[in-house]
C-alpha positions as CSV (number, residue, x, y, z in Angstrom):
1,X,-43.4,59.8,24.1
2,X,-44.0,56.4,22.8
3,X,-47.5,55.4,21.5
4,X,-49.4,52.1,21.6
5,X,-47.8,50.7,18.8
6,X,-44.2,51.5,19.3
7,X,-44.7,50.2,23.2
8,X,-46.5,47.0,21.8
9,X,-43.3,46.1,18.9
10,X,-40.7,46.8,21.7
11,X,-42.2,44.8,24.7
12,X,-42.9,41.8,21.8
13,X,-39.2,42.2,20.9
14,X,-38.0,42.0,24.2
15,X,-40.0,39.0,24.8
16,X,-38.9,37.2,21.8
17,X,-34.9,38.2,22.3
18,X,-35.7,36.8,26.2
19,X,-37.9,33.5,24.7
20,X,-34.9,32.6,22.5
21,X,-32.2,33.3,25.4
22,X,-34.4,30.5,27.4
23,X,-33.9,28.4,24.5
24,X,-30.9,28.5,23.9
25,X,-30.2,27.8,27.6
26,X,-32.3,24.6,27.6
27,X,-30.9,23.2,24.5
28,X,-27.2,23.8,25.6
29,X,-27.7,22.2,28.4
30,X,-29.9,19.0,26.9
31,X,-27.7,19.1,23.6
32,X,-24.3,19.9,24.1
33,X,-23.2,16.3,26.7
34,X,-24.3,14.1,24.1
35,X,-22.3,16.2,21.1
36,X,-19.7,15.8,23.1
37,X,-19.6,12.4,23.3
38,X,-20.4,11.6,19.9
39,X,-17.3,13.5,18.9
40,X,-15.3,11.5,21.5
41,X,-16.7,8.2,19.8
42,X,-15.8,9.3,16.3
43,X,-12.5,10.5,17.1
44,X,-11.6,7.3,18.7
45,X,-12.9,5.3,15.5
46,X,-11.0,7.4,13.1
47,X,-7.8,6.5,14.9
48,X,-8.7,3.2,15.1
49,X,-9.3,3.2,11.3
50,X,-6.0,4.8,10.5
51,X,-4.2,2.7,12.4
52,X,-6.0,-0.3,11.4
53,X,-5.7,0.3,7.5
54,X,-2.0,1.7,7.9
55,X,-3.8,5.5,6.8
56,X,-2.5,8.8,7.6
57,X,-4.8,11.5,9.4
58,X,-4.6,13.9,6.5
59,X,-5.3,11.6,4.1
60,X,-8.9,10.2,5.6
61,X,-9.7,13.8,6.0
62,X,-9.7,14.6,2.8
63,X,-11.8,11.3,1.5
64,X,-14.4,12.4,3.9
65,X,-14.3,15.8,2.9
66,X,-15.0,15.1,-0.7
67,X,-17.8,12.8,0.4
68,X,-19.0,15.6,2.1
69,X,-19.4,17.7,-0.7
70,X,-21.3,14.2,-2.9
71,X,-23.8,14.4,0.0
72,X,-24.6,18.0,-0.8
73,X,-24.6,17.0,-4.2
74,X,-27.7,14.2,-3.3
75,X,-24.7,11.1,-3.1
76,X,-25.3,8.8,-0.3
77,X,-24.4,5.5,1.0
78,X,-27.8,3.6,0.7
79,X,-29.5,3.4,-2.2
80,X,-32.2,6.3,-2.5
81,X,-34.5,7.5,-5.3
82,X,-33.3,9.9,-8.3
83,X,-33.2,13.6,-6.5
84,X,-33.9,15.7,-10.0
85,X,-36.5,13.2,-12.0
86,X,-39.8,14.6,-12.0
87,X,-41.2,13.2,-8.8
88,X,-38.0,13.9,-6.9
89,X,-38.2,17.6,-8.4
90,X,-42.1,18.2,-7.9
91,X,-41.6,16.8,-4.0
92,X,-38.3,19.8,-4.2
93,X,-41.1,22.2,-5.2
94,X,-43.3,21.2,-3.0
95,X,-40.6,21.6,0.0
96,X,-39.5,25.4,-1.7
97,X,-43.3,26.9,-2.2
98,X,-44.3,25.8,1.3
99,X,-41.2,26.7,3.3
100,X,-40.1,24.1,4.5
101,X,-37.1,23.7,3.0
102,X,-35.2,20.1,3.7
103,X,-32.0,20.8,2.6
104,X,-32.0,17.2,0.9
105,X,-32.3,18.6,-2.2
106,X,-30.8,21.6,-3.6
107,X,-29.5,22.9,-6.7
108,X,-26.3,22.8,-8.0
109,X,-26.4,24.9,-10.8
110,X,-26.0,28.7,-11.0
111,X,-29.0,28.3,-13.5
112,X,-31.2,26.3,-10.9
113,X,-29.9,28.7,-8.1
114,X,-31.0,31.9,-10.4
115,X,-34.1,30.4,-11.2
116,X,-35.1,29.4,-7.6
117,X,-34.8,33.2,-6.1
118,X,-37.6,34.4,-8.9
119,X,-39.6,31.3,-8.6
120,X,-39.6,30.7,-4.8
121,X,-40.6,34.5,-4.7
122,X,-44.2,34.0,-6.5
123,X,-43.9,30.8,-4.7
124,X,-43.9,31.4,-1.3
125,X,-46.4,34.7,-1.9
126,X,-49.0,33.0,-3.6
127,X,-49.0,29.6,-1.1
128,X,-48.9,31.9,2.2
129,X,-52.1,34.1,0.5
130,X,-53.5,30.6,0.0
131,X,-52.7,29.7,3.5
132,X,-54.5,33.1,4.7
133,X,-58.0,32.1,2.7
134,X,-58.0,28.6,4.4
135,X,-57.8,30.3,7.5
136,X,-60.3,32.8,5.9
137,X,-62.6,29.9,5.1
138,X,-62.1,27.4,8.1
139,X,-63.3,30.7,10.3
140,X,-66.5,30.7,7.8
141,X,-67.2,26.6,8.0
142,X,-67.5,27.3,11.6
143,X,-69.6,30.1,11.2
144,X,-72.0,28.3,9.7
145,X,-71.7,25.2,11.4
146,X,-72.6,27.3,15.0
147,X,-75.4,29.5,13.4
148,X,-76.9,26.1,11.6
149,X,-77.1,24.3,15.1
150,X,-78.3,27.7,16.5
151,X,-81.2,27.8,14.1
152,X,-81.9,23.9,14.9
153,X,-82.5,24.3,18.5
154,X,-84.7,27.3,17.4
155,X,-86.8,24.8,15.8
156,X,-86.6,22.5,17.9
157,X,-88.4,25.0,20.6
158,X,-90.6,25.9,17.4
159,X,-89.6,29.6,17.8
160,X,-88.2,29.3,13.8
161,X,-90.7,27.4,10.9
162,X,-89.3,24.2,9.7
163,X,-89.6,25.5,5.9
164,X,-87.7,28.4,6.7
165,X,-85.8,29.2,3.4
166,X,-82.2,30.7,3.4
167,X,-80.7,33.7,2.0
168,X,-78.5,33.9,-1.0
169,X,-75.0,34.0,-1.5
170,X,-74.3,37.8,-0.1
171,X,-77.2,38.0,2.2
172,X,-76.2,34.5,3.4
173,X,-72.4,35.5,4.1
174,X,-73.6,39.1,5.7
175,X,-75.8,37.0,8.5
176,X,-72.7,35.1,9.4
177,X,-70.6,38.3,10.4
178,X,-72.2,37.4,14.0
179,X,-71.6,34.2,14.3
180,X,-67.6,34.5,14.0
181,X,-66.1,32.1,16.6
182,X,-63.9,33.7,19.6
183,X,-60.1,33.3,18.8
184,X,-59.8,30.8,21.6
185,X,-62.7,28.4,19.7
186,X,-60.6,28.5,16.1
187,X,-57.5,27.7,18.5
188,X,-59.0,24.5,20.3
189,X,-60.5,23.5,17.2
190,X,-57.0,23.6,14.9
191,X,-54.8,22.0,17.8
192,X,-57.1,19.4,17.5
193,X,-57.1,19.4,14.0
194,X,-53.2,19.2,13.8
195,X,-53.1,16.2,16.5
196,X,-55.4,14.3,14.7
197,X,-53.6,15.0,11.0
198,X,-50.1,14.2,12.9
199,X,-51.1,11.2,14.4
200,X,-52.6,9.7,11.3
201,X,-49.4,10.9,9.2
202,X,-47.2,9.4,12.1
203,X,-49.3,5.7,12.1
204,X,-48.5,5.8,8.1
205,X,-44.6,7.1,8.3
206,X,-43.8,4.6,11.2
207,X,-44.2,1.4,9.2
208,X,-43.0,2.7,5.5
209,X,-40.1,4.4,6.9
210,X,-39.3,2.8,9.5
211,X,-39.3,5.5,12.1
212,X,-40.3,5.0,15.9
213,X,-43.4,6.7,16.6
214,X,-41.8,9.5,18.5
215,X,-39.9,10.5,15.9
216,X,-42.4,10.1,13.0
217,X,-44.3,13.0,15.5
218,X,-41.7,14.8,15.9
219,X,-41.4,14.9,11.6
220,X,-44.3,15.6,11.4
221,X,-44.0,19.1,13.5
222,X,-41.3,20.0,12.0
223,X,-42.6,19.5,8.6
224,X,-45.6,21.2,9.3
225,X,-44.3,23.8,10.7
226,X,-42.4,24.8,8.0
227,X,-39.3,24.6,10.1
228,X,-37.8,21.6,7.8
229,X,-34.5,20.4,9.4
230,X,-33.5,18.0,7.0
231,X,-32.9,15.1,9.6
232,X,-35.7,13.5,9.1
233,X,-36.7,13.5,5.7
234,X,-39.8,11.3,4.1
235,X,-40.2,9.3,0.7
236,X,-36.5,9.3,0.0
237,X,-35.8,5.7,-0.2
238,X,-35.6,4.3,-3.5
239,X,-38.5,1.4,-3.4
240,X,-41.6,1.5,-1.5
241,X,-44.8,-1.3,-1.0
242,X,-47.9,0.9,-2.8
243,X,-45.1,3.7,-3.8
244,X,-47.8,6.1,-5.6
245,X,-50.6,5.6,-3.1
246,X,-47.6,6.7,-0.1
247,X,-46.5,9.5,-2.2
248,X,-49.9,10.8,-3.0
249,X,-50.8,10.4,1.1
250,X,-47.6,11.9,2.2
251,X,-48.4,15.1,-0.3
252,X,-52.0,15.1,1.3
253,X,-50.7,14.9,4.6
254,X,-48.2,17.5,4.4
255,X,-50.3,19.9,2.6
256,X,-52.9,19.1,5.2
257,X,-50.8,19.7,8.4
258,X,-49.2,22.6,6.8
259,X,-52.1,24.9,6.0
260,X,-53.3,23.6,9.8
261,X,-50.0,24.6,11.7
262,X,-49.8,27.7,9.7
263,X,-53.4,28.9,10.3
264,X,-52.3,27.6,14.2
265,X,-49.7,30.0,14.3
266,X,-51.5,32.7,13.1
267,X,-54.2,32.6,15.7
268,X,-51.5,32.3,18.4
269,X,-50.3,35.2,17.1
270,X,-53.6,37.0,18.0
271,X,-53.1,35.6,20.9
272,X,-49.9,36.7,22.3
273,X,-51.1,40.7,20.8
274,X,-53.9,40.4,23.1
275,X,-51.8,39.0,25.7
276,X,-49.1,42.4,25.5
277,X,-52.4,44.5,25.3
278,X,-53.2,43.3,28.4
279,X,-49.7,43.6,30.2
280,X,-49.1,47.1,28.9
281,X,-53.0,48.2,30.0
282,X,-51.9,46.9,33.3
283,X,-48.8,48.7,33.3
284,X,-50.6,52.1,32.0
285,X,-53.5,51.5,35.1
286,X,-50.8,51.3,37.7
287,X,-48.9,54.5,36.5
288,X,-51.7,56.0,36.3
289,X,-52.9,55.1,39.8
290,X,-49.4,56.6,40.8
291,X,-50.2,59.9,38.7
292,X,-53.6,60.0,40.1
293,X,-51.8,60.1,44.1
294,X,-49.0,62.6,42.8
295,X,-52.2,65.0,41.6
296,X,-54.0,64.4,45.0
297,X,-51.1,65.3,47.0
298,X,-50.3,68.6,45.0
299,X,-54.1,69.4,44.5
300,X,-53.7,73.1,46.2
301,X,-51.5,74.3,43.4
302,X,-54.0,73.1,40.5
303,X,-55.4,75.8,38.1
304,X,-58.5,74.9,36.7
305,X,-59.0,77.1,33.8
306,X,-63.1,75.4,33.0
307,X,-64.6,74.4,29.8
308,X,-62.6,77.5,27.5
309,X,-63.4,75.8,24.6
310,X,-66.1,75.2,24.0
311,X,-66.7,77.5,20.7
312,X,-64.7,75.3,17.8
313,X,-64.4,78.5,14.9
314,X,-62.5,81.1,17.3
315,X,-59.6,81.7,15.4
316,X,-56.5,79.8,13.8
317,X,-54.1,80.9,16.6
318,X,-56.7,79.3,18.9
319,X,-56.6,76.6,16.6
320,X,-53.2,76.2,16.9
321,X,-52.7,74.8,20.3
322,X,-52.3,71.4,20.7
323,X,-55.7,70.4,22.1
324,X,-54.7,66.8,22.9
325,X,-52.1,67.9,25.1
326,X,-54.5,70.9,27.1
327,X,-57.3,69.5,26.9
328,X,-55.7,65.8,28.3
329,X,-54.0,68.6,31.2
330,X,-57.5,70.0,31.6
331,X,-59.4,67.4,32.4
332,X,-57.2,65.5,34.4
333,X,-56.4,68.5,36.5
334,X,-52.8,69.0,35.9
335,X,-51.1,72.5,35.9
336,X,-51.3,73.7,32.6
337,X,-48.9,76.4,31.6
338,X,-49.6,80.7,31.3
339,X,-49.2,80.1,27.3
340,X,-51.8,77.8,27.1
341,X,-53.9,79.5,29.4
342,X,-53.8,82.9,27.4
343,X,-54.2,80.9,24.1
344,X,-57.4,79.3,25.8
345,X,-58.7,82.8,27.0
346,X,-57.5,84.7,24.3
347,X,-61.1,85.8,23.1
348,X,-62.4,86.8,26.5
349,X,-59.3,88.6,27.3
350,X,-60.1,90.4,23.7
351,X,-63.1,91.4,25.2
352,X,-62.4,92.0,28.3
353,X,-59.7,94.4,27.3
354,X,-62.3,96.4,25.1
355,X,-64.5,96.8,28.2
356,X,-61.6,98.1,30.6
357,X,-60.3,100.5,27.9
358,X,-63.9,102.0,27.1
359,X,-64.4,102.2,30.8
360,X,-61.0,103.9,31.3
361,X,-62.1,106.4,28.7
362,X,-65.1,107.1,29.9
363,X,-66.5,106.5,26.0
364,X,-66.5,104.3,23.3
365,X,-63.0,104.4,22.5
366,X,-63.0,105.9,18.7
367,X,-59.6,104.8,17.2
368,X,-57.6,107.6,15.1
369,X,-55.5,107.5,12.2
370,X,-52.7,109.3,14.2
371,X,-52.8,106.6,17.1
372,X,-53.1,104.3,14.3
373,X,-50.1,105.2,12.5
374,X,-47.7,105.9,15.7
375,X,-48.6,102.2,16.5
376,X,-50.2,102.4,20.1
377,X,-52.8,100.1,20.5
378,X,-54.6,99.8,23.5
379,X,-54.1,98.0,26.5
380,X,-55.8,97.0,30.1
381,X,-56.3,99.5,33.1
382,X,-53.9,101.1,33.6
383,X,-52.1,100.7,30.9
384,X,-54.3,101.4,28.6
385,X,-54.7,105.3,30.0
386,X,-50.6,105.3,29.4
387,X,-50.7,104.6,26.1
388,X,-53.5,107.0,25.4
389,X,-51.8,109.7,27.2
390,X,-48.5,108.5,24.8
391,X,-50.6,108.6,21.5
392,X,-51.9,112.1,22.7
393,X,-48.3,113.5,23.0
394,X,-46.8,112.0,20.3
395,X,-49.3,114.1,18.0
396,X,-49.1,117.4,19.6
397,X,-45.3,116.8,19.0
């Protein structure tokens, strides 16, 4: 049977597989028209090129094909800044340690490629740990803040002194473990913080890089979230009004957004766990409520073998029996079967068996050396007179 945790990955899983089948329906059906027509329009410009310019087919394919591979290279048309001078190759860095990943920039070299795999692993480790301890320390800020206004409306009352003096540094952090914020609070409070961040960084990109406003948000979630398409890409142009005060803003607003979407994310996360906690507990309630009618209806045929063990030390073949599995049957009054019963009673049936054989004897039944050695041991009632009268004629023999 499947536990918790193996019920929780699956359901998620299936959730996710039918989350991206939804999406993948919506964006075909939004997407898909207007490739179609776009590769319409450029088929009917490329034959009105060739014929135009007196060009064959082949030919114009393979001039675009090898401009193809000068764009991956960093080549384009308009005139855009140096890809691999230090600027260009600390905003690459930037891009490769946070995740996001362009795609505008990417190295050529197998030397640069070999050298990406080791560095982007530290990388990406060390910025998502320092993505972690923002989250760590944004849930602490608040904290604070909430107990600080708590303690000011005590004063205000006059229930706390106004020259109340504060802990220090441990004692100060082990006061706050009561005042962590619900889940739902640090959710509301970094949407917030990422509209705010996004529509500041969109008011700056629309004007310097010409974007409309849509699409300056629309960067801006996509770079944040670490997605990094490559469509929209910011500080490529070669000349900019105030260049290093929009570099530096662009750096703070994407390291900004980033740590905030991240963080986002992860309490979303929480989220959508305590979301399939609650859909499986629903689920386990109303089998159980069909379990529970089952049992009612077949009630008659219930044995109820009582509180058996209630001594811990009995023995190691008592031991041995799965207790969650008879002890789950016992109490909720399911048959339990005849080799857990005797395993449960096996020290009263000992008993009871040496009561019933001295009775049968009429004495204390003394154990020989002859019955012990021709192996007859004693039994209940009836039988155990029959293997007394065995033992007995097995020696005069």
């Amino acid at each position: 049977r499947l536990n918790a945790d193996n019920a929780r990955f699956l359901l998620l899983a299936v959730l996710i597989v039918l989350y991206m089948l939804c999406g993948a329906a919506v964006f075909s059906a939004i997407e898909l028209p207007t490739e179609r027509e776009a590769k319409e329009r450029w088929e009917e410009r490329l034959e009105n090129f060739t014929r135009r310019h007196n060009l064959s087919r082949a030919e114009l394919r393979h001039f675009l094909r090898e401009y193809e591979e000068a764009s991956v290279a960093g080549i384009r048309v308009d005139d855009i800044r140096p890809r691999w001078d230090f600027t260009g190759a600390f905003y690459f860095v930037g891009t490769v340690v946070s995740t996001i990943g362009f795609g505008m920039t990417t190295p050529a070299t197998i030397g640069g490629k070999i050298f990406l795999i080791f560095y982007g692993l530290i990388g990406c480790a060390g910025t998502i740990l320092f993505f972690n301890l923002f989250l760590e320390r944004l849930i602490t800020v608040i904290a604070y803040v909430m107990k600080s206004c708590h303690e000011r409306q005590l004063r205000r009352k006059g229930v706390l002194p106004h020259n109340g003096r504060r802990g220090s540094g441990s004692s100060e952090v082990d006061s706050l473990a009561g005042w962590k914020p619900s889940v739902y609070y640090v959710m509301l409070i970094l949407c917030v913080a990422s509209l705010i961040i996004s529509c500041c960084a969109s008011a700056m990109y629309t004007p310097i890089e010409g974007w409309s406003y849509f699409d300056s948000l629309y960067f801006c979630f996509v770079a944040f979230s670490t997605i990094g398409f490559g469509d929209l890409v910011s500080s490529q142009n070669i000349r900019y009004e105030s260049q290093g005060l929009y570099r530096f803003g662009n750096f703070v607003f994407i390291l900004m957004g980033v740590c905030c979407i991240y963080s986002l994310f992860n309490v979303i996360s929480i989220v959508i766990k305590q979301s399939i906690n609650w859909i499986l507990k629903k689920f386990a309630c109303k089998c159980c409520h069909r379990c529970q009618r089952r049992l009612f209806r077949s009630r008659r045929n219930v044995v109820m073998p009582g509180n058996v063990r209630s001594r811990r030390n009995i023995s190691i073949e008592t031991d041995a029996v799965n207790e969650s599995d008879t002890d789950g049957r016992r109490l909720s009054g399911e048959m339990i079967s005849m080799k857990d019963f005797l395993a449960s009673n096996k020290v009263s049936l000992a008993i009871m068996q040496k009561q019933l054989s001295e009775t049968a004897n009429g004495y204390p039944r003394q154990m020989s050396s002859n019955s012990k050695q021709n192996g007859f041991s004693g039994g209940v009632g009836a039988l155990a007179i029959m293997n007394n009268r065995l033992a007995e004629t097995s020696v005069d023999r």
